[in-house]
N, C-alpha and C positions, 0 to 999 in steps of 0.2 A: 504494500500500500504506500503513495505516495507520501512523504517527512511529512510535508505543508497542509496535504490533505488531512493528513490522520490530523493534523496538530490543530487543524481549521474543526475537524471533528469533533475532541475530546472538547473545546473549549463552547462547541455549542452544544453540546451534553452536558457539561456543568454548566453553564446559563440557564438552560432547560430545568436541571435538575435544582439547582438554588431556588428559580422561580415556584416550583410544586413544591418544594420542600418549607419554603416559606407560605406557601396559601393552606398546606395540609398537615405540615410537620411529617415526620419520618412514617408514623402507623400509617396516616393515613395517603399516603404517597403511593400509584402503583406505579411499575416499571415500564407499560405501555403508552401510561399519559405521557410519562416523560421522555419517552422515544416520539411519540408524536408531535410532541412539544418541539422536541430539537430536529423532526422533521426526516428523522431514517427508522429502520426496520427495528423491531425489538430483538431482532438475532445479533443486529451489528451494536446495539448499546451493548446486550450480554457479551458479544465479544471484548469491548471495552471494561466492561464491569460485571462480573460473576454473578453481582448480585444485589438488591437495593440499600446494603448495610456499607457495601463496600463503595458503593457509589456516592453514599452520605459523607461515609470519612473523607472520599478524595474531595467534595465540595466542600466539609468542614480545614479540612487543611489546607486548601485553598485560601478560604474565609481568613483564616488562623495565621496565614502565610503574609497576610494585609496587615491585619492587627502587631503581632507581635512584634514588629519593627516597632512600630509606633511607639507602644508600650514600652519598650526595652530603653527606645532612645529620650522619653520622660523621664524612666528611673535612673539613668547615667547621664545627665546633660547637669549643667553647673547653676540651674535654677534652686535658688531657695526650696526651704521646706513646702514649706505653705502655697507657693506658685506650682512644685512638683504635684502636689495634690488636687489644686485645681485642674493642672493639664491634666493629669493623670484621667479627672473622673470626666472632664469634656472629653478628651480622646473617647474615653472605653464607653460612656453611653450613646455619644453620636454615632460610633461604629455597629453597638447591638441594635439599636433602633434601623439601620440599614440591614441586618442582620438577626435578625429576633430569634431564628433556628437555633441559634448558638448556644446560648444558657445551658435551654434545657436539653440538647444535644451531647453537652460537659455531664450534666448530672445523669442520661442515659447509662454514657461510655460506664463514669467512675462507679456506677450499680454492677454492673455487668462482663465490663472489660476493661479493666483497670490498666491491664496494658498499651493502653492505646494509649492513654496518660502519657507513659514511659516513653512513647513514640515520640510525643510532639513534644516533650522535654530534650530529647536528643537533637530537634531541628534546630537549625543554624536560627538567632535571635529570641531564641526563648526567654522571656522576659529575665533576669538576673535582679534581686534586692539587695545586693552586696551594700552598695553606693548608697542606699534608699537608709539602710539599715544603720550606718555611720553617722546620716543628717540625723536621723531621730536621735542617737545618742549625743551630737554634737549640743541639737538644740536644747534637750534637757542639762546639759550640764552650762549651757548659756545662760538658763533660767528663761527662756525663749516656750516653752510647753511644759507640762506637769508630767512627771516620771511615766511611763510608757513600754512597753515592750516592743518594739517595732514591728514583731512577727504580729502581736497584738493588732496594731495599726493599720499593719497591710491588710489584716483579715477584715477588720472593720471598714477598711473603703471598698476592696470586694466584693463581701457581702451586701450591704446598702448600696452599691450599682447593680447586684446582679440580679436580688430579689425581688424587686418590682415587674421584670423580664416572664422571671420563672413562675411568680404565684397571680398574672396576669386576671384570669377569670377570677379567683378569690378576690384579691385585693379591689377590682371593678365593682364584684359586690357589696362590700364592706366599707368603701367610702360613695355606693350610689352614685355611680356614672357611667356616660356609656363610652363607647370607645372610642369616641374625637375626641371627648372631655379627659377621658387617660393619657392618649396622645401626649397632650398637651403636659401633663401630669411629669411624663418622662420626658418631655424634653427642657422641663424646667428643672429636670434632676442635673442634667447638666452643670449648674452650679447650685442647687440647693445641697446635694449631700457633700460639695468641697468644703461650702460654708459653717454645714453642722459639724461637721469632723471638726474641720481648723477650731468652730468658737468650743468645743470639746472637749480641745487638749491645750490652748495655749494660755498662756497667763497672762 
């Protein structure tokens, strides 16, 4: 098969495959919408991809192949504490909002296939907190934030970016809205969870 074709291929297979996997999520995705979608035979996706689990990782590492520069290069750049954490939480919720599959695609794998984990730690820009981990102890012995663990920290802006994504239909329910009015919700996370963090922990 020709380089450019196959490559003209695989890229409108994962187009295909992003687009259903974001209107239906992984269950409810079948392997024939999205061979139609991307416009060839359901033999030649399966020649591609064995199967629709295998076809989710290569559009989730793809996804993930976006992000994690990003990520990598907010926790290693020479911005301040407090700015790191702004960029950090605008990067990571403008990307899932483009991306919403992702969340709960993370919490599938870590159920089930913890190894896949393993995978996309070995890719090249796997976020690193090394750098991340120094500022928080700088800043508390500055008198800049109140004592912290930084692993603490990390998990805290994680989690409050990722859970509004993941518990989507709940959380719609329980604050009565419908879903432009969520929309909206998330995208004013953007800096509302940089700013509860930051007034959180500094002095």
């Amino acid at each position: 098969m020709d380089k450019i074709k196959t490559e003209n291929t695989e890229t409108e297979i994962l187009k295909a495959a992003k687009e259903i996997f974001q209107q239906k999520g992984m269950a409810g995705a079948r392997m024939q919408e999205i061979a139609d979608k991307a416009k060839i035979n359901k033999a030649l996706l399966h020649y591609y991809y064995r199967s629709k689990q295998l076809l989710f990782e290569a559009v989730f590492k793809s996804a993930f192949s976006l992000l994690a520069p990003q990520l990598n290069k907010v926790l290693n750049d020479d911005s301040d504490l407090f700015e790191k954490i702004r960029k950090f939480t605008e990067n990571y919720v403008s990307f899932v909002i483009k991306h919403p599959y992702l969340p709960n695609f993370v919490i599938q794998e870590l159920n089930k296939n913890p190894e896949f984990v393993q995978k996309l730690r070995s890719e090249k820009n796997f976020p690193s907190i090394e750098k991340f981990k120094l500022q928080v102890s700088d800043a508390i012995n500055q008198g800049i934030i109140k004592p912290i663990e930084a692993e603490q920290l990390f998990i805290n802006i994680i989690s409050l970016n990722i859970f509004p994504f993941i518990g989507e239909p709940l959380l719609m329910a329980l604050v009565n809205v419908d879903k432009e009015s969520y929309n909206k919700i998330l995208e004013n996370r953007k800096t509302e969870v940089a700013e509860f963090i930051i007034n959180s922990i500094k002095i």
